[in-house]
C-alpha positions in Angstrom: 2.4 143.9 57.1 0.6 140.3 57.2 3.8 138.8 57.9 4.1 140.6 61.5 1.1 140.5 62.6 0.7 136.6 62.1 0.1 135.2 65.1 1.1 131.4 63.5 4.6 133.4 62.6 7.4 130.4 63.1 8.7 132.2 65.9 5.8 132.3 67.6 5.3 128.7 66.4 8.2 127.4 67.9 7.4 128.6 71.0 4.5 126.8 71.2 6.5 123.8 71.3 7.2 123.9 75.3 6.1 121.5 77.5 5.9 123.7 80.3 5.5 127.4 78.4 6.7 130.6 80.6 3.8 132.7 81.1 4.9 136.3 79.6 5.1 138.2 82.5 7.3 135.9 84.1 10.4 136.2 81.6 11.3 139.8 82.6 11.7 138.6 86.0 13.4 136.1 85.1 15.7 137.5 83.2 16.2 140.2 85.6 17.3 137.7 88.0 19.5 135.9 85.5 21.3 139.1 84.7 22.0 139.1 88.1 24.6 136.3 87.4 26.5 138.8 85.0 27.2 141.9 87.7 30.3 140.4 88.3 31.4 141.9 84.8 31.1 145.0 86.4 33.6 145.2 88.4 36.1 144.8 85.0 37.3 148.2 84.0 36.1 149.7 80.1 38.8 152.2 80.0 39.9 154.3 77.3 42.5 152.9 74.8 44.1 156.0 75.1 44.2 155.5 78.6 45.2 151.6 78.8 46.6 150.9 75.7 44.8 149.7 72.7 45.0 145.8 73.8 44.6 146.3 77.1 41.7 148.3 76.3 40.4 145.8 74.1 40.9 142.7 76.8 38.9 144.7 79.4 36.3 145.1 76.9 36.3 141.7 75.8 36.3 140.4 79.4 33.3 142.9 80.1 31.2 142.0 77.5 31.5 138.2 78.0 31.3 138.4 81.9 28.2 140.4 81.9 26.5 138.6 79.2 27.7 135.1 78.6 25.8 134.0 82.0 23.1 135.6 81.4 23.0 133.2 77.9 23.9 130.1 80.0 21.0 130.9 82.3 18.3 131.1 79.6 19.3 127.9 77.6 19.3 125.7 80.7 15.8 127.2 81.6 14.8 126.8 78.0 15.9 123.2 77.8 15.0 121.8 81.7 12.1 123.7 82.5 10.4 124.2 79.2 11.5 121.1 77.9 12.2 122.2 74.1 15.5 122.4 72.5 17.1 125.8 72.5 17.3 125.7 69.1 13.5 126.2 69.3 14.8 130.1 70.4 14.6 130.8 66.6 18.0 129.2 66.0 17.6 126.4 63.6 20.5 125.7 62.2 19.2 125.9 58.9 20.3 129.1 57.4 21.9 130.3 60.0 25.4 131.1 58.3 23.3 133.1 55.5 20.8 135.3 58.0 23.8 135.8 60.3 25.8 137.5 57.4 22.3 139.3 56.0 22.0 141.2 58.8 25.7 142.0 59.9 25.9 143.5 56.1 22.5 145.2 56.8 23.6 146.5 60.4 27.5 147.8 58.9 25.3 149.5 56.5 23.2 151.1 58.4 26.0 152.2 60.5 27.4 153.7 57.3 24.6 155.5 56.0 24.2 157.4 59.3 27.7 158.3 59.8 27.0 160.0 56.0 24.2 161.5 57.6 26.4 163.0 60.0 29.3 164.2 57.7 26.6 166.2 55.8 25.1 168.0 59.0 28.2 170.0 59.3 28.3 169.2 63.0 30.7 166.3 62.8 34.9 166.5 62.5 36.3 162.8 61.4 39.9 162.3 62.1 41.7 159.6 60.0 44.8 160.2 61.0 47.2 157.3 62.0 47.4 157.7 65.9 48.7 155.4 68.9 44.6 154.5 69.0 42.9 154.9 65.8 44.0 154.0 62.0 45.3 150.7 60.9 46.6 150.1 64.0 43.1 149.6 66.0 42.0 146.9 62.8 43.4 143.8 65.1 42.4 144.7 68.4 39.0 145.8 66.7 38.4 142.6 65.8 39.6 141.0 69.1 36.7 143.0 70.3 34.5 141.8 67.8 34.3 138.8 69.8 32.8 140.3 72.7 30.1 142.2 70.3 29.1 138.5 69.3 28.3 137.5 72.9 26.5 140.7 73.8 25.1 140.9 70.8 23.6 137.1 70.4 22.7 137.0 74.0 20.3 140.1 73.8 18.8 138.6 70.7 18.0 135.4 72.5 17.0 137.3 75.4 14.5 140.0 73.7 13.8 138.6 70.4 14.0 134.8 70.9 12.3 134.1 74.2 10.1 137.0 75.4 9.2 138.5 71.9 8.5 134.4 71.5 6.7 134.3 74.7 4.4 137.5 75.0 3.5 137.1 71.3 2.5 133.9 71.1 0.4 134.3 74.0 -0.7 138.1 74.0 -0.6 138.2 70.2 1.6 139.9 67.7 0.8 143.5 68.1 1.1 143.4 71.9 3.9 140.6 72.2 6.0 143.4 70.2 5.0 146.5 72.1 6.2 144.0 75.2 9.3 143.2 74.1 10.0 146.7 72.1 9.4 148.7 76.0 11.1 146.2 78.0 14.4 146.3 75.7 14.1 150.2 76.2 13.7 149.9 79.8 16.6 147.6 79.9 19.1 150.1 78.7 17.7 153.4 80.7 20.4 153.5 83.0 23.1 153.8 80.9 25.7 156.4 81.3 24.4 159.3 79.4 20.8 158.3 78.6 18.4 161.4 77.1 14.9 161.3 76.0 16.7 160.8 72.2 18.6 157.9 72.7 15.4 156.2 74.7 13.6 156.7 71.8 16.3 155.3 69.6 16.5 152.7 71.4 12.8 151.7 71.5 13.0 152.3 67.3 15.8 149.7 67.0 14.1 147.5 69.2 11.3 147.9 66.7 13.4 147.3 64.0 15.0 144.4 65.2 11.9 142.9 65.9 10.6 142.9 62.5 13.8 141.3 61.0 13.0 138.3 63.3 9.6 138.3 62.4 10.6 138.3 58.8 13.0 135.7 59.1 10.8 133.5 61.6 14.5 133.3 63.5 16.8 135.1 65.5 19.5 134.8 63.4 19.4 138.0 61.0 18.7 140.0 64.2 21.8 138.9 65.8 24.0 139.5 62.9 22.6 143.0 63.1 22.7 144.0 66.7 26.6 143.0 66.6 27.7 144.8 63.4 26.0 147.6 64.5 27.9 148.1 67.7 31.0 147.2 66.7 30.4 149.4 63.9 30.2 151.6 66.1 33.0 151.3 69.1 35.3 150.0 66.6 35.0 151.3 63.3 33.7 155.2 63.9 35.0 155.2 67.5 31.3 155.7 69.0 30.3 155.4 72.4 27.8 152.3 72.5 24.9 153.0 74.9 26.5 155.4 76.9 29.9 153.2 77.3 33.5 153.5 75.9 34.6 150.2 74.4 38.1 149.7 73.9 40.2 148.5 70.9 40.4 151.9 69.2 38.7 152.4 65.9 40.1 152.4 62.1 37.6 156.3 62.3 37.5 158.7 64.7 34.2 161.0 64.7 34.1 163.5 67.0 31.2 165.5 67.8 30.8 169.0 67.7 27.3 169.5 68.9 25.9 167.1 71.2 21.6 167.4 70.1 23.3 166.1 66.6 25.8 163.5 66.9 24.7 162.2 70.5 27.0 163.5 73.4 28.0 160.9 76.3 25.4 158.5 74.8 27.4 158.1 71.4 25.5 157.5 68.2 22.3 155.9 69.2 21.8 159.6 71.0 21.5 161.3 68.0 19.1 162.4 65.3 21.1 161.2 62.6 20.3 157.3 64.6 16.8 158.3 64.6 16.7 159.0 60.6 19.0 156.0 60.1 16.7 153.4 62.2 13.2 154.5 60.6 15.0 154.2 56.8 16.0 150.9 58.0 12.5 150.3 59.5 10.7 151.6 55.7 13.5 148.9 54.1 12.2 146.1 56.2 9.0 146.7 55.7 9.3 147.1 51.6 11.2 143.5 51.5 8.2 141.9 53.6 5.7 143.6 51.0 7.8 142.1 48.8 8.3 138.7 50.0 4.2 138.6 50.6 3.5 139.6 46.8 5.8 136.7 45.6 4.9 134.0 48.0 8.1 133.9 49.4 9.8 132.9 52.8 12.0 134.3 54.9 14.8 137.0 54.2 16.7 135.0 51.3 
């Protein structure tokens, strides 16, 4: 537990190296303001691929994703390099490793997604369809990983926004503990509007928050946490057919799981609404946590 609750942590380290630093309470606004710049992506359709077609589908999605969220990424590196005056690479992006972390946690985050699909096909509450269909089967694998792209945007930007500058920020100037709780709320808050939203998926959303947080910490980066938070929603949308947050992302899916009682598998929300999330988050929370231990008994650095 030293390891997050360092205040000289590297990623709090490298935020010390602006010229200018942010004060903490001044990044949510900011980056409220800078999201601003992405509601154009709102006005691009997510429809169904059953509705649109699985490509068409899958362009919308794409187009969404990178509309919304690309900006928003623009936004923070200019701020990051003109008004802080440090390289944005100072975000917890060196390149150093980056290849390596990036694949840690997509495997980590594909797994995760795994293990609580397993969950679900053991409650009894869950029907999975693997059937060869206009939308779902071998069909969906291309424009699934069209989509894929857009999960890299979203996925990336949110990490740079969350863990990279105001987990940075607020805990190199609040301290650890607090920096986290910060960053942990205001990632929560971030998402409560979502189509679907329930007390569960909140929650869920606060313990991935948590989650991801510590894989930054551990890594002293961003990078791990990135390759995470993509697999795990395109895990979702496009391998097990998922709503992501509340929204249907197109492409289709290789699985289709449909749900048969909402308090288990999620509802409108999709998977993050469910208990089987909650049980699949805090495992991955405990697994964190045993590689730090780890890592602190040997001496070691980092993830690898």
């Amino acid at each position: 537990m030293e390891r997050f609750q360092d205040p000289g942590n590297r990623l709090f380290e490298l935020a010390r190296q602006a010229a200018r630093p942010t004060r903490w309470w001044v990044v949510p606004l900011l980056l409220f303001l800078f999201s601003l710049a992405g509601a154009p992506g709102s006005f691009i359709p997510l429809e169904s691929a059953a509705d649109a077609g699985l490509w068409w589908s899958a362009a919308e999605s794409v187009g969404f994703l990178t509309a919304a969220y690309m900006p928003v990424l623009l936004l923070v590196l200019l701020w990051i390099w003109r008004r802080e005056r440090r390289r944005p690479s100072s975000l917890g992006l060196s390149p150093r490793g980056a290849v390596q972390y990036s694949l840690y946690g997509f495997g980590f985050g594909a797994g995760m997604i795994g293990l609580g699909v397993a969950l679900l096909a053991t409650s009894g509450n869950t029907s999975f369809t693997f059937d060869q269909t206009s939308t779902t089967g071998w069909i969906a694998l291309a424009p699934g990983l069209a989509v894929l792209g857009g999960w890299i945007v979203q996925g990336f930007t949110e990490e740079i926004m969350f863990r990279g500058w105001m987990l940075q920020n607020s805990g190199a100037q609040l301290g650890p503990i607090i920096g986290t709780s910060v960053s942990v709320f205001l990632f929560a808050l971030a998402h409560i509007g979502n189509p679907g939203i329930t007390p569960l998926g909140t929650l869920n959303l606060a313990l991935i928050g948590i989650l991801f947080t510590l894989i930054a910490l551990l890594e002293g980066g961003i990078w791990a946490a990135s390759g995470f938070h993509i697999a795990w929603n395109w895990a979702q949308s496009n391998i097990f057919g998922f709503n992501v947050s509340g929204l249907e992302i197109g492409g289709g899916s290789l699985v289709q799981v449909v749900p048969t009682r909402e308090g288990i598998t999620g509802g409108e929300f999709g998977f993050e609404g469910s208990v089987a999330a909650t049980t699949t988050i805090l495992i991955g929370i405990v697994l964190v946590l045993a590689l730090a231990s780890r890592r602190e008994e040997g001496g070691e650095e980092g993830l690898g």
